[in-house]
N, C-alpha and C positions, 0 to 999 in steps of 0.2 A: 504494500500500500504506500501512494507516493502522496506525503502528505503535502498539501495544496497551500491551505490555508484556516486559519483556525483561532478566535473570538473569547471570549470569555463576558459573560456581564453578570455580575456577583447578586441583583437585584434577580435575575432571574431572566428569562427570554419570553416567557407565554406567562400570558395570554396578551394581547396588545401587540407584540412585533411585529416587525416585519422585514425580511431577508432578502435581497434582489441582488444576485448572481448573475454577471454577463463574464459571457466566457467563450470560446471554441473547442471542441473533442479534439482530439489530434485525429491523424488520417487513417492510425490503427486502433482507433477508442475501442475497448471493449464495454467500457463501462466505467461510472464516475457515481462517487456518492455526495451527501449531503446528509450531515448526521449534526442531529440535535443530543446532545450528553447530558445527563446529570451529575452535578455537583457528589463528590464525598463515596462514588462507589462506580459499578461499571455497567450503569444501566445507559441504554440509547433509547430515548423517547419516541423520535422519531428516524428512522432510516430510510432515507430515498436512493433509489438507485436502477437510475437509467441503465439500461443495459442494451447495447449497438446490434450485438450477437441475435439476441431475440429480439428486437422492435417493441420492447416490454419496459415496462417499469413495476418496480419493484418497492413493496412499503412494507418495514417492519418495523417490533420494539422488540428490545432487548432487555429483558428482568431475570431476576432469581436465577440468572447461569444461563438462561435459555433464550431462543429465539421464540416471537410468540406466530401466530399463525399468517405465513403470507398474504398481502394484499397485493394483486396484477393490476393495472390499465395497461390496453395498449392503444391507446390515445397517446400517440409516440411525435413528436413535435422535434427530434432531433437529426441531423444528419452529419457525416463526417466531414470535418472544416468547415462548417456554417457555424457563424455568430447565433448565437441563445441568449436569451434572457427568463433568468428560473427566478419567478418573486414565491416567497414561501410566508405565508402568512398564518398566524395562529390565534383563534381565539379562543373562549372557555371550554367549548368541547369540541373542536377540529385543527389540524392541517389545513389549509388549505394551499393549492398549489397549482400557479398558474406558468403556461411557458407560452412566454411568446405572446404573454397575454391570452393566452387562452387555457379554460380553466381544464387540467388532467387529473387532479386528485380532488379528495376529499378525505381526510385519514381522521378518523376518531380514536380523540386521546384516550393510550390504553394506564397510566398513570396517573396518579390520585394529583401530587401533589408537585403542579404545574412551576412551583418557584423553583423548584430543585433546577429547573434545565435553565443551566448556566451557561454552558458552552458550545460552538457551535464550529465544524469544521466538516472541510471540502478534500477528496483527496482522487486520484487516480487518473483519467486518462481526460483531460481538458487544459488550457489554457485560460488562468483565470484574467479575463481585463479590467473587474472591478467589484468591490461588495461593498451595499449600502444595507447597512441597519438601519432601522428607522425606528421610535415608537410610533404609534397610532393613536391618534388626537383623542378619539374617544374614552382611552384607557385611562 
């Protein structure tokens, strides 16, 4: 895993953020994630990951040592060396995730206690050009 890029905010990241990844795959992308961490142990709240190989995306959480049960779309908005823009937005009970402006996921939080996801990193087969955090006004 080629780590990309990676965030921390001690308040927490959900519910309110919001994440906007513009980037390129390289020419041999296999795949590229985007993982939301919590704080204090080695759980993944949220796990996104394109994958080139299968025209698929890919959502999970990681708790208790384990991975919990796959979520697919293949509502695939990627292609190799083409500019993306991945906004990952979260509120009180979703993911949400648009690319390219246009919406491909919907991932409901499998995690109780939303402040813990602190951290936030990019790693494997893209070209990152920019990442904006943001909060969101209404938070």
């Amino acid at each position: 895993m080629a780590l990309r890029f990676e965030a921390s905010c001690p308040e927490g990241f959900c519910p309110g953020w919001s994440i906007t990844v513009k980037g390129q795959p390289a020419v041999s992308a296999k795949s590229f994630e985007i993982n939301f961490l919590c704080d204090m142990d080695d759980r993944i709240a949220f796990h996104f990951n394109p994958r080139f190989s299968d025209l698929d995306i890919i959502c999970n959480t990681f708790k208790s040592n384990r991975w919990g049960k796959e979520e697919r779309s293949n509502t695939f908005h990627f292609d190799a060396e083409e500019p993306f823009q991945v906004e990952i937005f979260s509120d009180r009970s979703h993911f949400h995730v648009f690319v390219d402006e246009n919406k491909v996921v919907q991932y409901q939080h499998r995690i109780e206690d939303l402040q813990a996801i602190t951290r936030v990193q990019i790693v494997n087969d893209i070209s990152i050009t920019s990442v904006e955090i943001a909060k969101k006004p209404d938070y």
